[in-house]
N, C-alpha and C positions, 0 to 999 in steps of 0.2 A: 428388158429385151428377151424376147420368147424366140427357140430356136424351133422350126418348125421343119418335117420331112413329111413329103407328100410322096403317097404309092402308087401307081396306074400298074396293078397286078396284070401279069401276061403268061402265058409259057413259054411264047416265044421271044420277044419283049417285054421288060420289066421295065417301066416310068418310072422314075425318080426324082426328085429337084430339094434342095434343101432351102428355105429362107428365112429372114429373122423378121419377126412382127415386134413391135413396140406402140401400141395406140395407135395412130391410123399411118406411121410409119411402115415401109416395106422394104425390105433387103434383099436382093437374089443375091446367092450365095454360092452353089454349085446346083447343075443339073448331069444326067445323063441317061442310060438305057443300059440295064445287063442282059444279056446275051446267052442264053444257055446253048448249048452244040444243040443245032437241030437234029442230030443224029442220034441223039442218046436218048434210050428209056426212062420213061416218066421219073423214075423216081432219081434219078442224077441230075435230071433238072430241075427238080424242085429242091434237091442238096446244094445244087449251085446258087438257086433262088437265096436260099436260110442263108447260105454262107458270106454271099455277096450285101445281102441288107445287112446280117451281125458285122462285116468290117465298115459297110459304109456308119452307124450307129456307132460303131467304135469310134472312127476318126472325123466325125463331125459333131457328134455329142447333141442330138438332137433334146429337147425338154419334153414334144408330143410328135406325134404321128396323124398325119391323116390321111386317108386307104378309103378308093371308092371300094361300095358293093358292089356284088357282081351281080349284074342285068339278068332275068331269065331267057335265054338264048328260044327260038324255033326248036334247036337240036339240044335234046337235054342234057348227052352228055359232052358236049361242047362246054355246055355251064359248068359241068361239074368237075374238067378237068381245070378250066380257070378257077373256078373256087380251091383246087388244091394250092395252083403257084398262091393267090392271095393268101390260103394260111398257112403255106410256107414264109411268106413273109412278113406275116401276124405271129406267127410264133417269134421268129429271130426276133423284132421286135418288145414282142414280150417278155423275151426271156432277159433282154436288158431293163427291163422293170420300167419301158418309155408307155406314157397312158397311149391310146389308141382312140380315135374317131373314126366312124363310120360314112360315109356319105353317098348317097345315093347319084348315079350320073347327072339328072335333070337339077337334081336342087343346086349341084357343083356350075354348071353350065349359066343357073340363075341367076349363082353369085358371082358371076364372074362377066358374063355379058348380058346380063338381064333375061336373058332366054332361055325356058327349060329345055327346048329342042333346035340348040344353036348347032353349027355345025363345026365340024375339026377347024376349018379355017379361021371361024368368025371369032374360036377358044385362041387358038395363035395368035390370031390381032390384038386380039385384048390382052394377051397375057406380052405381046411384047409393047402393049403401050402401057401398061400397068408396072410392068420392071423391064424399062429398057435393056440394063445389062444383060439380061437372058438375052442368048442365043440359041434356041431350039433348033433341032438336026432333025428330031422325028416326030409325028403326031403324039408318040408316045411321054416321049422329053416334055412335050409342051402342056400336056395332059397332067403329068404329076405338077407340074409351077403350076396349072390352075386349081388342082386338088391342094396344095401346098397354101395356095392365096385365099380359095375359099377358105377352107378349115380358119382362115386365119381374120377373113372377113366376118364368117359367122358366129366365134370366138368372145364376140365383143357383148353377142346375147345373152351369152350363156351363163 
């Protein structure tokens, strides 16, 4: 049994969901979304980012990580403040010595509902007919359990 933690990096929402893979077995296990104050300067949110994935890694003990890339936005430094929260929480990550996967939005989306340009709703279908137990709250929530399922789906290639 492989414990696995999916990341949908955000500044303002952070996707999370944890599940456990076993061969073509699937477990949902916990999901949710951190929250950084939208009032606070960058760099306490992305403190809050590191701090909140090092306790979740603490107290779920994941074995790997998988953490989309970030899309190149119209606005460039729209990308490049997202690429901070993601390696804010690629470091926390790392620093528990957990491996890291990378994946890109469309191949996540492929693996998940066949579709490289599916859309938010059609990733929540799938991903609540895939682990029933999940209960997704936000696009975000539902994002990491299909980052979480891919990585877990693709796994089997590797």
């Amino acid at each position: 049994m492989k414990r696995i933690i999916g990341i949908d990096p955000g500044l303002l929402h952070t996707g999370w969901a944890v599940i456990e893979s076993a061969g073509v077995s699937r477990k949902y296990v916990a999901s949710g979304v951190i929250l950084p104050k939208k009032n606070q300067e960058l760099p306490a949110r992305l403190a809050f980012i590191f701090e909140e994935v090092s306790k979740l890694c603490e107290g779920f003990k994941p074995d790997e990580c998988s953490i989309e890339i970030t899309f190149v936005n119209k606005n460039p430094k729209t990308t490049l403040i997202l690429g901070h929260a993601r390696a804010a929480a690629m470091v926390a990550i790392a620093a528990k010595e957990i491996p890291i996967f990378e994946y890109e939005p469309n191949k996540i989306k492929k693996a998940i509902a066949c579709a490289g340009h599916a859309d938010k709703d059609q990733i929540y279908k799938m991903v609540k007919m895939l682990l029933p137990l999940s209960n997704p709250k936000t696009a975000d929530e539902s994002d990491a359990i299909a980052i979480a399922l891919a990585h877990s789906n693709m796994t089997k290639f590797i």
